[in-house]
N, C-alpha and C positions, 0 to 999 in steps of 0.2 A: 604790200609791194605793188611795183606797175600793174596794173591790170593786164592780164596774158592777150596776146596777138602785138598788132601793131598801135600807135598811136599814130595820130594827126597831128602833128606837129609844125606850127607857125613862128617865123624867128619877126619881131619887131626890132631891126636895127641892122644895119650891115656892113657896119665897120669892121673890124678887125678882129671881134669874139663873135656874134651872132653865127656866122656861116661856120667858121669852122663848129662851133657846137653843134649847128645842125647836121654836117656831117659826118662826126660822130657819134650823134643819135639815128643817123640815118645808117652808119654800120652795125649799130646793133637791133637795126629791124626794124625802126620804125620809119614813118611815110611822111618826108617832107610838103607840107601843101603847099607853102606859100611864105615869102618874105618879101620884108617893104624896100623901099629905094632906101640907097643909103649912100655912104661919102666913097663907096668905092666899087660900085655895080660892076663891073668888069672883074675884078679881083673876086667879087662874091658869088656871080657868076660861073668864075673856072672853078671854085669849091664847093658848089652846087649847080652842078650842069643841069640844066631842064627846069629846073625848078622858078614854078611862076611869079613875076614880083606883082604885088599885091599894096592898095591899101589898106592901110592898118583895118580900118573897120574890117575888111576882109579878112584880113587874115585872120581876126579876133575869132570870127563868123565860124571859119573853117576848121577850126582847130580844137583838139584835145587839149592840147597841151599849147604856150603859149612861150616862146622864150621873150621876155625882156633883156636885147641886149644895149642899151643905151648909156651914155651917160651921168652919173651920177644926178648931177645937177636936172635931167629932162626926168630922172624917171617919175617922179610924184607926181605932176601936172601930167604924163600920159597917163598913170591909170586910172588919176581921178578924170581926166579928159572920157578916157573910154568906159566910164561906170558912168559919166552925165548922160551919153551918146545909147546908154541901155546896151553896152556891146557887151559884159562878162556872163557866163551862163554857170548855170548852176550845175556844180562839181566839175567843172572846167579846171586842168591844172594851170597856176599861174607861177614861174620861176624867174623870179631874176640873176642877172651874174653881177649885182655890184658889191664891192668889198665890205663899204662903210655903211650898209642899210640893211637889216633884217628884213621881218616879214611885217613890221607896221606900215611901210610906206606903201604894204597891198593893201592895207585894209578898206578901201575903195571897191577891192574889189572880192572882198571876203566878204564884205557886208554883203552883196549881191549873191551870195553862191560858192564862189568859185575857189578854191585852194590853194593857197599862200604858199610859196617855196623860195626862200633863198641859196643859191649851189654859187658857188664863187671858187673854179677852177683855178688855184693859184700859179699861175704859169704867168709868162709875160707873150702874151700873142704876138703873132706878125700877120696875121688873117690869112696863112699860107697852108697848103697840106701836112707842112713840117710841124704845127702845132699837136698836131695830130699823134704822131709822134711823144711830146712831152707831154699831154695830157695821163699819158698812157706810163709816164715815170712820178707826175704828181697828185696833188692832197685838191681835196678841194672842201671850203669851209661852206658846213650846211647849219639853217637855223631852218627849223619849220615849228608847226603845234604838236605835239606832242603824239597826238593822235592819225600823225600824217608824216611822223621825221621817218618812215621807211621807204616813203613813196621818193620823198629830197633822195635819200642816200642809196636808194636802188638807179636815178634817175643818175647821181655822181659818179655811180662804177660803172652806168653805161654810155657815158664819156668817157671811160678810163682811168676817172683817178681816184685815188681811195678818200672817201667819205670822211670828216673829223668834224663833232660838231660842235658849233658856238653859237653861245647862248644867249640871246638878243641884246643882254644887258653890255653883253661885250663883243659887240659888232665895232664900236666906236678904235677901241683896243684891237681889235682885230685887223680892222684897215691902215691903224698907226704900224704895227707889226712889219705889213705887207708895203705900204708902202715906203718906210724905212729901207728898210732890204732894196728895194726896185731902185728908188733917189739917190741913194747914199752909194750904190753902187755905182749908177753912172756919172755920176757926180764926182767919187775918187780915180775911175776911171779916166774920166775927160780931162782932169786936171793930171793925171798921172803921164798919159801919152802928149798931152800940150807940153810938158818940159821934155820929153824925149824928143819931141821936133824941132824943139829949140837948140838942140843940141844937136841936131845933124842925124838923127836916127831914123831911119826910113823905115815904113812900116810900124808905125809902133804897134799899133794894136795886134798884129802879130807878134812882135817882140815881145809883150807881156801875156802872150798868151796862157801860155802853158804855165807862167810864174803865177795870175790871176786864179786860174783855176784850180791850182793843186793849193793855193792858200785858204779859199774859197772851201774848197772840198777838205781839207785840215779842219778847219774853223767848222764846218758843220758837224763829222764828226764827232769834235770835241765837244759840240753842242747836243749830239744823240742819247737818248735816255733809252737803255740802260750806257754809259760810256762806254765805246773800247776799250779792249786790253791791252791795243797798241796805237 
């Protein structure tokens, strides 16, 4: 499990998922040191008030624990960037939040020390205090070694959402899942309210509110194991 007191915690990324995860690991005790600039400092900011922004090197520097929240495509080139740089320390925890990568794309930085986590809280962010909120209703897909998936799934529930793990081989399957579900959504969505407004319907996306979501909520249901009785 987490090691007891607090951790040091630095978020590399500050879009839309890094801050809010760190201020969910900051409600369950632990001590944010530092994150880097990102696409929306002000936003990341109001959900981490005080909290210093830092160059990466830094914030490597300072931290127990390290979040990767970046985009898919940047994150291989940062950790192999920050294992050239001599930045990962040995028994340093290293997590990322991407869907589609397990724990090879740390291997940069396992090679060095440091301990590989993938946690992929499945929610769709807004980088707002509201995520906060859903975290705390959903799953989040952990892959770590074997000898370390307590540390990933203690690190998931103190985000709030319950732990389910996947297993490296089906990381790929995994992000197809996930983002199926997320596209496909908004996808029948935007084409479903673009013909309501073609027809003079105001509002639409309130108009299919309640019809989206109780179909949505049907459909998973019926999709829960063991099934309902009704």
């Amino acid at each position: 499990m987490v090691r007891d007191g607090r951790l040091g915690v630095g978020i590399i990324g500050a879009g839309r998922v890094g801050p809010v995860i760190g201020a969910a690991l900051a409600g369950a005790g632990h001590a944010i040191v530092g994150i880097t600039s990102g696409s929306d400092d002000e936003r990341a900011s109001a959900v981490l008030p005080g909290v210093p922004v830092l160059e990466t090197q830094e914030v490597v520097r300072r931290s127990e624990l390290v979040i990767l929240a970046v985009p898919s495509a940047e994150l291989s080139a940062l950790v192999s960037g920050i294992a050239e740089l001599g930045g990962w320390q040995i028994g340093q925890l290293v997590l990322h939040t991407d869907p589609a990568q397990g724990i090879e794309v740390l291997r940069p930085a396992a090679e060095r020390g440091a301990i590989p986590l993938a946690v992929h809280p499945a929610i769709t962010f807004t980088g707002t205090s509201i995520d906060l909120r859903q975290l705390q209703a959903g799953f989040a897909g952990v892959t770590a070694p074997a000898a370390v998936l307590p540390i990933a799934q203690a690190l998931a529930v103190e985000m709030g959402c319950e732990p389910v793990i996947i297993a490296e081989a089906d990381r790929a399957a995994y992000a197809d899942a996930i983002a199926t579900a997320t596209e496909f959504s908004r996808s029948i969505i935007g084409q479903s309210t673009s013909r309501l407004r073609e027809i003079g319907v105001e509002n639409p996306g309130g108009f299919l509110s309640a019809l989206v979501q109780s179909t949505v909520e049907r459909a998973l249901r019926d999709a829960s194991d063991p099934p309902p009785l009704v």
